[in-house]
C-alpha positions as CSV (number, residue, x, y, z in Angstrom):
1,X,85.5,-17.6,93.8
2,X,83.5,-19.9,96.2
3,X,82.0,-23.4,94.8
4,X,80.0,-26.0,97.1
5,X,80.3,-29.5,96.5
6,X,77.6,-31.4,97.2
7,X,77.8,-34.8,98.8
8,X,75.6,-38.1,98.8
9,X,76.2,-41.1,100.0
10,X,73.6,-43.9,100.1
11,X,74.1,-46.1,103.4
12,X,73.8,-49.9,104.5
13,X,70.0,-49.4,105.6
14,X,69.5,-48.0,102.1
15,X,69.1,-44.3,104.1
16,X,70.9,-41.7,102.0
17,X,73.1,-39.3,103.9
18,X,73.6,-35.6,102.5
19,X,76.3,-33.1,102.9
20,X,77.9,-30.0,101.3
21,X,81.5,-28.8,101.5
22,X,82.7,-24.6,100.1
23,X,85.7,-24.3,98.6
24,X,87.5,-21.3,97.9
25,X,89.6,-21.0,94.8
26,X,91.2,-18.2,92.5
27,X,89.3,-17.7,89.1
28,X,90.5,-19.5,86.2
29,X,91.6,-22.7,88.8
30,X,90.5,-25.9,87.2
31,X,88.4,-28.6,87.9
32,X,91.6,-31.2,88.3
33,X,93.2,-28.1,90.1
34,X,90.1,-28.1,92.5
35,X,90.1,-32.2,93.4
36,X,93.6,-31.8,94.7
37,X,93.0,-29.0,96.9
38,X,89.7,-31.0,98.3
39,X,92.3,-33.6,99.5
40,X,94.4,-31.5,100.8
41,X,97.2,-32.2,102.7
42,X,97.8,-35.6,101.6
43,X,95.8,-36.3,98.8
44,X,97.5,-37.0,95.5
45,X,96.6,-37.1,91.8
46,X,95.5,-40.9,91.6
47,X,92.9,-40.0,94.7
48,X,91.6,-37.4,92.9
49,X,91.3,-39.3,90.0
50,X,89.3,-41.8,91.6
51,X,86.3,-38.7,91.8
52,X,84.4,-36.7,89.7
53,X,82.7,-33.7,89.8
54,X,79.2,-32.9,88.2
55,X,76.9,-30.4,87.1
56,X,73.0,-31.1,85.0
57,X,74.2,-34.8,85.2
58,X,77.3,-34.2,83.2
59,X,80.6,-35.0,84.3
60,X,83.1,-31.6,84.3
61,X,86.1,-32.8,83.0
62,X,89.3,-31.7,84.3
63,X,90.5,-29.0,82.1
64,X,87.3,-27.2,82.7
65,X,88.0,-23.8,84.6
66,X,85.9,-22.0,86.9
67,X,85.3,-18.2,86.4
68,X,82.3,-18.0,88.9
69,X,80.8,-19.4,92.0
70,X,79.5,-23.0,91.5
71,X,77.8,-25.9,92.6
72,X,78.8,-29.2,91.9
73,X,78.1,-33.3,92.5
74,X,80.6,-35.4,94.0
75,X,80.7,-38.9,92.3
76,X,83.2,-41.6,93.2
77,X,84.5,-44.0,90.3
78,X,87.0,-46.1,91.9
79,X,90.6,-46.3,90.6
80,X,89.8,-47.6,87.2
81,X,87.5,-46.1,86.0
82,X,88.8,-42.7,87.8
83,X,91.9,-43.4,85.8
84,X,90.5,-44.2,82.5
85,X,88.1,-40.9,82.3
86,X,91.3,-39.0,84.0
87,X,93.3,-40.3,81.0
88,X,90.5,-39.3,78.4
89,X,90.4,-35.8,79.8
90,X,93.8,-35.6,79.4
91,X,93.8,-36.6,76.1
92,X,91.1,-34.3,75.1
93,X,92.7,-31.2,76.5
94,X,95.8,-32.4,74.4
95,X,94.1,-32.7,71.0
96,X,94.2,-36.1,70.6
97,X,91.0,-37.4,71.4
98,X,87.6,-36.3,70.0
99,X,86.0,-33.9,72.6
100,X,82.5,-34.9,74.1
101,X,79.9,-33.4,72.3
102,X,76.0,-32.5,73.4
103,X,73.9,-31.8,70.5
104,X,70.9,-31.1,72.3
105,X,68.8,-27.5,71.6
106,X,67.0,-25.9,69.1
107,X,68.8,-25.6,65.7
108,X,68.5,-23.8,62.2
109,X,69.2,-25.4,58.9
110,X,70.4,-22.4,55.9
111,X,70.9,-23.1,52.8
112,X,74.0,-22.0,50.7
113,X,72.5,-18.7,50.2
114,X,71.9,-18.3,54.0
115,X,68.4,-18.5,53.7
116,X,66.5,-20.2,56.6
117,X,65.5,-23.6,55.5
118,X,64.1,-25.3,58.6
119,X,63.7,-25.9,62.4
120,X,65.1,-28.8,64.3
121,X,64.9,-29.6,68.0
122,X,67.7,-32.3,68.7
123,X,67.7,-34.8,72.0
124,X,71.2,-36.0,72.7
125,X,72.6,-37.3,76.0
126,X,76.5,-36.3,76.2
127,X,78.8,-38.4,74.4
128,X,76.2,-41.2,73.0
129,X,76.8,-42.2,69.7
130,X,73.0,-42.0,69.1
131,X,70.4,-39.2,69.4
132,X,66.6,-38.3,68.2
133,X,64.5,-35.2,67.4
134,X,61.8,-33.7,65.6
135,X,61.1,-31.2,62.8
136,X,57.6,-29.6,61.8
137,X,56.0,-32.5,63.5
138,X,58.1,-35.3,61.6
139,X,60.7,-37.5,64.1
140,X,64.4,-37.7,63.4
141,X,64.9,-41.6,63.0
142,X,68.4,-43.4,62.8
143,X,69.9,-40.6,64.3
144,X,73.6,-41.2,64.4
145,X,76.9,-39.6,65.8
146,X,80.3,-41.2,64.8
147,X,83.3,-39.0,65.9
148,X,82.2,-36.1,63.9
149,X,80.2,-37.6,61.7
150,X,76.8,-37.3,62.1
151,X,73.6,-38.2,60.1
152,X,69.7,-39.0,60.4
153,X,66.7,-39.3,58.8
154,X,63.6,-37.4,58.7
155,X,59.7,-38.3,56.3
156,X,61.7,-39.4,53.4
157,X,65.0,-37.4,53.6
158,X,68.4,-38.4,54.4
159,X,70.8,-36.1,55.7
160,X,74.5,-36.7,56.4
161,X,77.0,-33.8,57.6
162,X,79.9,-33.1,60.1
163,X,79.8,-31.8,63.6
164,X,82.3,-28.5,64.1
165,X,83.2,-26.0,66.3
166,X,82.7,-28.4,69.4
167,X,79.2,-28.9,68.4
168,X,77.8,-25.0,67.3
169,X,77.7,-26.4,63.5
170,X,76.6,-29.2,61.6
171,X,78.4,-28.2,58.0
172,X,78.5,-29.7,54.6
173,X,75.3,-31.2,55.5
174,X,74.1,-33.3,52.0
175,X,70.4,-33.6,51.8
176,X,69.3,-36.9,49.5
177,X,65.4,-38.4,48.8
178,X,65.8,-41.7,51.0
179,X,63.8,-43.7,47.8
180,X,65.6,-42.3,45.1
181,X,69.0,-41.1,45.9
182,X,68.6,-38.3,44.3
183,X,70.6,-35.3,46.0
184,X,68.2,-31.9,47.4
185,X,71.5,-29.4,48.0
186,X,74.1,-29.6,50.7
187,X,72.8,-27.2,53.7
188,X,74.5,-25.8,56.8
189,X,72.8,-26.2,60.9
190,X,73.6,-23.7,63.6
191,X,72.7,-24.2,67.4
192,X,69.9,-21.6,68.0
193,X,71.3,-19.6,71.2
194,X,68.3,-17.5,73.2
195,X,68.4,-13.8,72.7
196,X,69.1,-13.7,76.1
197,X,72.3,-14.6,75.5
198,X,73.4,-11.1,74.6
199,X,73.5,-7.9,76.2
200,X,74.7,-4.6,74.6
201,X,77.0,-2.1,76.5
202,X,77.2,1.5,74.6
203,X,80.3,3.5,75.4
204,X,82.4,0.0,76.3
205,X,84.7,-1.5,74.3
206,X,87.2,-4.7,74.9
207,X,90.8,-3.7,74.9
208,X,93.9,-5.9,75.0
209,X,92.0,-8.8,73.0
210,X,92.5,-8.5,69.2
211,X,89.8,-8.5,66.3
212,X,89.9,-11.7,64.8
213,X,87.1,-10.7,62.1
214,X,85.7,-7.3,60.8
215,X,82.7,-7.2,59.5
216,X,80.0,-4.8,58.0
217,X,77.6,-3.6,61.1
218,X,74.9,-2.8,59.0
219,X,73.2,-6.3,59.7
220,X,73.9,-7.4,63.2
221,X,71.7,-10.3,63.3
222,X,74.8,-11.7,60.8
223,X,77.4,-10.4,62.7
224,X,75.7,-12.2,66.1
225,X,75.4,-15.4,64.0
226,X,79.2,-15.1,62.9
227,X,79.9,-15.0,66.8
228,X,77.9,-18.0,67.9
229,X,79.2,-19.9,65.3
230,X,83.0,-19.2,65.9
231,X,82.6,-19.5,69.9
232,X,83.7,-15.6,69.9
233,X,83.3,-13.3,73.5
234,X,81.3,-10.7,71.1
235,X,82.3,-7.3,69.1
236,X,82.3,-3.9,69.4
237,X,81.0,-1.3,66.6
238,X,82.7,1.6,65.5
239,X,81.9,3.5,62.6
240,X,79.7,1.2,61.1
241,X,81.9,-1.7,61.3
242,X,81.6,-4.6,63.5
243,X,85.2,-5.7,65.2
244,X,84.5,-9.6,66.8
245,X,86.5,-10.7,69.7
246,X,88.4,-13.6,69.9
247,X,86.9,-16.2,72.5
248,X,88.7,-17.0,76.1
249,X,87.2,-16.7,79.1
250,X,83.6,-15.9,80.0
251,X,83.6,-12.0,79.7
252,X,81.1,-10.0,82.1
253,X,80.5,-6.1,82.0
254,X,83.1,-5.8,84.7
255,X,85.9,-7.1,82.1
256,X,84.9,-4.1,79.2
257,X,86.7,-0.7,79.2
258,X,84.4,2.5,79.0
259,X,85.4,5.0,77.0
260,X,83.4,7.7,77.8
261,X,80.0,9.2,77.8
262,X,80.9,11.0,74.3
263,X,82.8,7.7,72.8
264,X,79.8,6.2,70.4
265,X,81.7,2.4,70.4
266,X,79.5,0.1,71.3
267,X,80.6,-3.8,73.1
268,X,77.6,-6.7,72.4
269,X,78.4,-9.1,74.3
270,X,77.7,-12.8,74.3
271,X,77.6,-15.4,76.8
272,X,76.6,-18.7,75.8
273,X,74.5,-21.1,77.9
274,X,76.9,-23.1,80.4
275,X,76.7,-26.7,79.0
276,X,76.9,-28.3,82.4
277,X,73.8,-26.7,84.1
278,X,70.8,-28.0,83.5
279,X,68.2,-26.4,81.0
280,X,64.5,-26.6,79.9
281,X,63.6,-28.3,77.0
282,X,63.4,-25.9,74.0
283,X,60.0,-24.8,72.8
284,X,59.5,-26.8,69.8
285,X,59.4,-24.3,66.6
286,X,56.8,-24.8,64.7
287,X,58.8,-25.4,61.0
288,X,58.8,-27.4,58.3
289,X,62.0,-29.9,57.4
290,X,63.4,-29.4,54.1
291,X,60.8,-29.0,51.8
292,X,60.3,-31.8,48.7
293,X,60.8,-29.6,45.8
C-alpha cells in the first residue's frame, strides 16, 4: 500500500515550510516498521524513536498496522520524550500498560434487561484522565477516567462503571441519587457505531476464520450489537443462525469467499470507524438520562 507523510516545519522568520514524502510498504507493515524504512539506509531504532506519526491529531502508536493507503503527520519529540512514548507503546502492545483510550461518540445506556435507557454524547481527548458530555439536555459534570475506571455525574445522578473492550463498553455501571445514596440499578453503555458501518454481502461467506459465537439470526439488530461490542470482523447467516467472526484485520469484500449464486449464506460485515481519522461531532440525540423513578 502507498502512505504520504506530511511534513511541517516552522522556520526562523516564523514562515512555515510544507512538504510531503510516499512511501510504499506491504500491508499489515507497522507504524514502528514504517519509521525505520523512512530512515533508511542509516537510520536506526533510537532515530526513529525520536518521531511520531499522526492522524486526527492522535499520535499512531507503533504497533499500529497499516491495511490501506494513508496519510499521516510527521511530529518530532526529541530523544526523550521519543523514547519515553516509544517505551509506552511497547509496553502497551505487551500487556502491561493500560492502552489509551478515546471515549468520544454517541453512546447507549441498557439496562439489565437490555432495554434502552438513555442517550449520551461523550467529549474526550485521547488519554486525558478527564472528559465531559451531555444527556437530554443535562451536562456530564466531574467527569473522570482512572485506568479503567470511569465515573460522572449528571442532574442529580451519580454514575460509576468500568471501561472494557478498549473503550466499546462501559459495564457494571451503578447508578446512585447524588443526595441520598440511594442505588437506581447497575446499567451497561455501548459506543453507538453509524449504520454505515455495515454492509451486507449475500452469497459470501468468510472462510479460514473460525466462529467464535453462534447466535439466533432471528434478531440481527442483537447479533450487530454482539459484534460491536466484542470488536468482531462480522458474521455470516446460514439457516437461521448467525456465525460471528473473530476480529483481526480490517476485512473488505475482496477478503470474503462467494459461494455461489444458489448458496443463500449471507456475510454482514462491519468496519468500525478508524480512531485516528478525524470525525464530526455526533448529532446530539435527543434522550433523557436515567429517569428518577
Amino acid at each position: 500500500v502507498d502512505v504520504q507523510v506530511h511534513f511541517s516545519h516552522v522556520c526562523a522568520d516564523d514562515s512555515r515550510k510544507e512538504w510531503s514524502h510516499e512511501f510504499s510498504i506491504k500491508k499489515g507493515t507497522t507504524i514502528r516498521k514504517l519509521k525505520q524504512i523512512m530512515l533508511l539506509p542509516k537510520g536506526t531504532k533510537e532515530d526513529a524513536d525520536k518521531f511520531e506519526l499522526r492522524r486526527g491529531g492522535r499520535r499512531i502508536p507503533d504497533y499500529e498496522q497499516v491495511w490501506k493507503e494513508s496519510k499521516f503527520d510527521f511530529n518530532y519529540l526529541g530523544m526523550k520524550e521519543g523514547a519515553r512514548r516509544a517505551a509506552l507503546d511497547d509496553a502497551r502492545e505487551a500487556g502491561t500498560a493500560e492502552e489509551e483510550i478515546c471515549l468520544s461518540g454517541r453512546w447507549l445506556v441498557r439496562d439489565a434487561q437490555g432495554n434502552e435507557v438513555a442517550f449520551y454524547t461523550l467529549r474526550h481527548q485521547p488519554g486525558a484522565e478527564t472528559f465531559t458530555g451531555d444527556s437530554g439536555g443535562f451536562d456530564v459534570i466531574d467527569g473522570k477516567l482512572d485506568g479503567k475506571a470511569i465515573s460522572w455525574k449528571i442532574n442529580d445522578l451519580s454514575l460509576k462503571g468500568r471501561v472494557e473492550n478498549k473503550g466499546r463498553v462501559i459495564a457494571d455501571l451503578r447508578v446512585t441519587l447524588v443526595k441520598s445514596g440511594v442505588a437506581m440499578g447497575t446499567f451497561e453503555a455501548a459506543r453507538i457505531f453509524d449504520a454505515s458501518c455495515w454492509t451486507r454481502h449475500p452469497n459470501y461467506d468468510l472462510r479460514g476464520r473460525g466462529d467464535v459465537e453462534q447466535m439466533d439470526a432471528k434478531d440481527l439488530s442483537a447479533v450487530k450489537r454482539r459484534v460491536e461490542k466484542m470488536g468482531y470482523a462480522g458474521f455470516s447467516v446460514w439457516q437461521g443462525r448467525a456465525f460471528l467472526k473473530g476480529g483481526g484485520k480490517p476485512l473488505t469484500r475482496e477478503d470474503l469467499d462467494f459461494g455461489g449464486d444458489e448458496n443463500p449464506v449471507v456475510f454482514h460485515l462491519f468496519t468500525a470507524p478508524d480512531p485516528y481519522d478525524e470525525a464530526p461531532a455526533p448529532d446530539e440525540p435527543s434522550a433523557a438520562p436515567l429517569a428518577d423513578e
